[in-house]
N, C-alpha and C positions, 0 to 999 in steps of 0.2 A: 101846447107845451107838454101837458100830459100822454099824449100819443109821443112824443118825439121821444120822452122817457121809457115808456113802455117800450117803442120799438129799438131803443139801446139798451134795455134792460135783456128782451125776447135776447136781442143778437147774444148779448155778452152771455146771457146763461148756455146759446147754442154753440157761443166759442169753447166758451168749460163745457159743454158735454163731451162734442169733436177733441177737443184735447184729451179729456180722460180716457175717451176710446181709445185713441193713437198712443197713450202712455197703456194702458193695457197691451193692445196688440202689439207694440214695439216688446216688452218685458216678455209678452208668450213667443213671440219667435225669438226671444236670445235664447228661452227655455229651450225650445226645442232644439236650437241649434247643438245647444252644451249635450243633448241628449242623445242627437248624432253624433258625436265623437265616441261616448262612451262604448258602443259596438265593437269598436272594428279591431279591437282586443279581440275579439270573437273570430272574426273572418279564418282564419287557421282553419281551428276546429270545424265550423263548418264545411269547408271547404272537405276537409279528411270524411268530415257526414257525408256529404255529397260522392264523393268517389266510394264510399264503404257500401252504397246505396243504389247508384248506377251497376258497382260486379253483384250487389243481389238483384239485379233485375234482369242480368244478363245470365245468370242462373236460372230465375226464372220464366225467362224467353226460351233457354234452352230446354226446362223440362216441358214445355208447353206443346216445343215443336217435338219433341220425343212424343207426347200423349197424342198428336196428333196424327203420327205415321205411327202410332201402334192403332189406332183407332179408324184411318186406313188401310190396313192391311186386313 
């Protein structure tokens, strides 16, 4: 009889652990979902960073290929 208690005691305390896990990680990913939204107010701006970023590179593609037919010749 004391075993039969113990092993529905064991079970029940590993059902409340598994639940309190699964109420954790359910509550962290609604976090993080709500924290993907908050971005993409962002996206614009980036997007103008990224184009502002690709013409300085193509700036400095160009001086690069200049430094290197001066330094060929």
């Amino acid at each position: 009889m004391k075993k039969i208690k113990k092993r529905i005691s064991i079970r029940n305390s590993l059902v409340l652990i598994l639940c309190f896990i699964l109420i954790i990680g359910v509550s962290f990913m609604i976090s993080c979902k709500k924290k993907e939204v908050a971005p993409s107010a962002q996206v614009p701006d980036l997007g103008a960073k990224v184009d502002e970023l690709q013409r300085e590179l193509a700036g400095k593609d160009s001086e690069i290929n200049q430094l290197k037919e001066e330094t060929a010749r």
